[in-house]
N, C-alpha and C positions, 0 to 999 in steps of 0.2 A: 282312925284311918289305918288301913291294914294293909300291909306287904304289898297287897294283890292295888291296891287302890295305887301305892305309891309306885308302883312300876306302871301301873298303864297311866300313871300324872306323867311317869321320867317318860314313858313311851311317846304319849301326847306331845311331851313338849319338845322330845326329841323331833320327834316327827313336823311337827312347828317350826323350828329351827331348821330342819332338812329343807323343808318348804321356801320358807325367809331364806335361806342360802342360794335355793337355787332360782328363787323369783332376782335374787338381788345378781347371782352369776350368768342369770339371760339378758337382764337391764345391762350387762356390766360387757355379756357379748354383744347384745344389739348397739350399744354404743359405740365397740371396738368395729364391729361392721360398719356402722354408718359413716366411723373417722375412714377405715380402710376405703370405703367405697368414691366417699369424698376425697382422697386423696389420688384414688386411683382417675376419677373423672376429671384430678386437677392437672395431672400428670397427662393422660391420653389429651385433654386439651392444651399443654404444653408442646406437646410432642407434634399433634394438630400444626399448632403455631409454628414451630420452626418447620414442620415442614413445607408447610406452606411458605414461607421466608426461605428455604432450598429451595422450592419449585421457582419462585419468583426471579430471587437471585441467579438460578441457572438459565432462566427463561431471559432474561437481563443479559448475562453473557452471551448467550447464544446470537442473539439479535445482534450485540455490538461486535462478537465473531463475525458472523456473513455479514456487515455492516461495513467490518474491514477488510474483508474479500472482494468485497463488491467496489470498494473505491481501489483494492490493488488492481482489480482485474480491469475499471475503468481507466485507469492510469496507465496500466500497461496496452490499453487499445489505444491512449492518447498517443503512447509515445511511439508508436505502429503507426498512429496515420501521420505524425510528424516523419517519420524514417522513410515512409513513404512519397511524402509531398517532397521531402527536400532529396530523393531518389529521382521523382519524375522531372524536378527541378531541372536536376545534372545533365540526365538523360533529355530534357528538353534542350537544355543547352548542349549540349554534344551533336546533339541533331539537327540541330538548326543549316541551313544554305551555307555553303564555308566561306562566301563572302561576307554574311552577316556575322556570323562567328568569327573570322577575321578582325571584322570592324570596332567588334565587344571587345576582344584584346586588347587592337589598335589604341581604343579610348582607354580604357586602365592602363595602359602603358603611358600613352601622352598624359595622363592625370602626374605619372612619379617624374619623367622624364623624358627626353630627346634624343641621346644618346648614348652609349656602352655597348655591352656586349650583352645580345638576347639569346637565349637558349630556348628552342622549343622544343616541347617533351615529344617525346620518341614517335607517340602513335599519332599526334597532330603531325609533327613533320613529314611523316611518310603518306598523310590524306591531304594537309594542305600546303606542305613543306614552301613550292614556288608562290604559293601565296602569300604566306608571310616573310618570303625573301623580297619578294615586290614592295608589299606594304612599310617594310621595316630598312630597304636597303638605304635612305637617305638617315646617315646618322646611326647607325646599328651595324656589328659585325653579329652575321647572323649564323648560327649553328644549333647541332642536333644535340638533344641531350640524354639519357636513360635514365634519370634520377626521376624523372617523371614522364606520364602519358599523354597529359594533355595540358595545355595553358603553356606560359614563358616563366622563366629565370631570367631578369636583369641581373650584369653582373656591373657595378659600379666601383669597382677596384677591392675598396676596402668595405663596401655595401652590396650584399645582395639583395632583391627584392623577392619572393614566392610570389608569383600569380600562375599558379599549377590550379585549374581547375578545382581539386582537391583542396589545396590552401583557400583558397576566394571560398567553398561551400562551407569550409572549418571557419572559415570567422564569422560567414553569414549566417552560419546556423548559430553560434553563441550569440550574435546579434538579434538575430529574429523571431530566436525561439518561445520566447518571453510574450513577446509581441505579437505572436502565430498562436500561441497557447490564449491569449486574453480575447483574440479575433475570434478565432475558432470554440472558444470553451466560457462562452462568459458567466461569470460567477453570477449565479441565482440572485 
């Protein structure tokens, strides 16, 4: 074998070798491709996932946002037509015949008492003043008061009694409101 023999063997086998190297460094990149590819499909389906679990999630919020918009806004209509009812209430009673108005007094007065000194608020006294001097003069020293507009002040020395129109709708609205709210709004 001769020179010429042994270089085209070293060429051959080089070139053999070049071959085997780069058949073995495409096996070596199509592998690296196929982990990259798979990881990148496990990752965008990750990504997929939570997003989806953000859309949800926010879709979730959103809902029990105007969920609680919507029971403020209903609550706040409740307590509107409650302000309302127990306005037309007042105004119903203020309006009333001022003998029958009279007589409504009359009866809460005789419920505390018989006698003292009654005070009627400023703006009754001036629309029905002789009337509840009539009604009240057996038993009552009767006078004017400014501390209020409408309804009486017993004055019992060391007791005074509130039945200012105002007083009587501030207890009945703690009292009724309960009870107006379950009448008017019955739970589902």
């Amino acid at each position: 074998m001769g020179y010429k023999e042994i270089i085209e063997r070293i060429r051959q086998d080089t070139q053999e070798e070049i071959q085997q190297i780069q058949k073995e460094t495409e096996e070596e990149i199509q592998l690296i491709e196929t982990e990259i590819e798979q990881e990148r499909k496990s990752q965008l389906k990750n990504i997929q996932e939570e997003a989806e679990l953000i859309k949800k999630r926010t879709f979730e919020h959103k809902i029990a946002s105007a969920r609680s918009e919507m029971r403020k806004q209903i609550l706040a209509l409740k307590q509107q037509l409650l302000e309302e009812l127990f306005s037309q209430a007042k105004q119903h009673l203020l309006n009333m015949p001022d003998e029958k108005y009279v007589s409504r007094i009359k009866k809460a007065v005789d419920k505390i008492t018989d006698s003292g000194t009654i005070f009627i608020g400023a703006k009754d006294f001036q629309r029905r003043g002789e009337m509840f001097k009539r009604e009240f003069e057996k038993g009552f020293t009767v006078s004017k008061t400014d501390e209020i507009d409408y309804g009486v002040i017993i004055d019992k020395g060391k007791v005074r009694y509130n039945l200012s129109v105002d007083a009587i709708f501030s207890e009945g609205r703690e009292n009724l409101t309960e009870k107006l709210v379950n009448l008017l709004f019955p739970k589902d």
